[in-house]
C-alpha positions as CSV (number, residue, x, y, z in Angstrom):
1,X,21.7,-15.7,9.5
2,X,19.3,-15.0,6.5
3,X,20.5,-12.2,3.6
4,X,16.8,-10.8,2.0
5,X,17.6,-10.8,-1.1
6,X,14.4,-9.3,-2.8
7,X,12.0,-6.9,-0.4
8,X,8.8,-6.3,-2.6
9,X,10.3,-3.0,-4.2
10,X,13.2,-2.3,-6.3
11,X,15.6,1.3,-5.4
12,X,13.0,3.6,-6.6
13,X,10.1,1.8,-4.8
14,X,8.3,0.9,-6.9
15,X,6.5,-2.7,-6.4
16,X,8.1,-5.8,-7.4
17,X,6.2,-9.0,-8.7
18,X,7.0,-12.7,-8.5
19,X,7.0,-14.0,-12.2
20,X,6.6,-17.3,-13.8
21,X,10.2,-18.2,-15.9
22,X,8.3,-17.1,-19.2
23,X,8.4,-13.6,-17.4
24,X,4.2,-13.6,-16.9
25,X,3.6,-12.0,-14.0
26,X,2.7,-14.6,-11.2
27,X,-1.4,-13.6,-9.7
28,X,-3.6,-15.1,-7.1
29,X,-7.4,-14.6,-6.7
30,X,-8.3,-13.8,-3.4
31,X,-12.1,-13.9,-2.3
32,X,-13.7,-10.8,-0.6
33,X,-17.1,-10.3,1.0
34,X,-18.9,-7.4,0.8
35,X,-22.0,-6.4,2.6
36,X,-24.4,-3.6,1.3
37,X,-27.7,-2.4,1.8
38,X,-30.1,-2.3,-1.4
39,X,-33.9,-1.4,-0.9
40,X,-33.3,-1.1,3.0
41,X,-31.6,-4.7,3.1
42,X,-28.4,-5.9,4.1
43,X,-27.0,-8.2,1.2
44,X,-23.9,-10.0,1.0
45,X,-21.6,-10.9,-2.3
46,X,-18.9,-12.5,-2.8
47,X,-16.4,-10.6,-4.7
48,X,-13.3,-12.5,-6.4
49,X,-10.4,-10.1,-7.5
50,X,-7.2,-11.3,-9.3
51,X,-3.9,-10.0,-7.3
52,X,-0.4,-9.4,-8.4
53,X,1.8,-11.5,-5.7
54,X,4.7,-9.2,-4.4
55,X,8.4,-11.0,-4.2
56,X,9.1,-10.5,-1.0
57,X,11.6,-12.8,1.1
58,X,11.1,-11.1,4.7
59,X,7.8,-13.1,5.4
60,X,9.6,-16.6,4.8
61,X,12.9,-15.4,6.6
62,X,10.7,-14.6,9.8
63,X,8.9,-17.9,9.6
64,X,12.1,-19.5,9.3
65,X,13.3,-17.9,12.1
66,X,10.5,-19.0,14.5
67,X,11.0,-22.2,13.3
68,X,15.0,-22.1,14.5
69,X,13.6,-20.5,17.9
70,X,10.9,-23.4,18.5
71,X,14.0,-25.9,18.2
72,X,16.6,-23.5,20.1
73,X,15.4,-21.7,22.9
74,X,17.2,-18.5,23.5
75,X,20.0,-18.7,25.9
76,X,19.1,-18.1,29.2
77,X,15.6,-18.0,29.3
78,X,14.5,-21.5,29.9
């Protein structure tokens, strides 16, 4: 049994963010591509963009639970 303890918002919904133990918010760059046409060619870039990183625990309780599965089939279906 897992309790979630934090869910990415707080009681008024708005977003909560992991933060390092000075209190700075925690951030990840994640790389996009973009393609667009300039002078009647397609061009790609490569767009990096900085990204507040939600506390969320539901992710790592359903991984965890897969995990338990993988180890301990469900009763009655083997």
């Amino acid at each position: 049994m897992a309790i979630a303890e934090k869910v990415g918002i707080d009681r008024r919904g708005n977003p909560v963010y992991q933060r390092h133990p000075d209190g700075e918010i925690v951030a990840r760059v994640q790389v996009e591509r973009e393609r667009i046409r300039i002078g009647g060619r397609d061009q790609e870039r490569v767009l990096h963009r900085t990204i507040k990183v939600v506390d969320n625990d539901l992710p790592e309780i359903g991984l965890a639970y897969h995990r338990f599965r993988d180890e301990h089939p469900e009763p009655g279906m083997t």
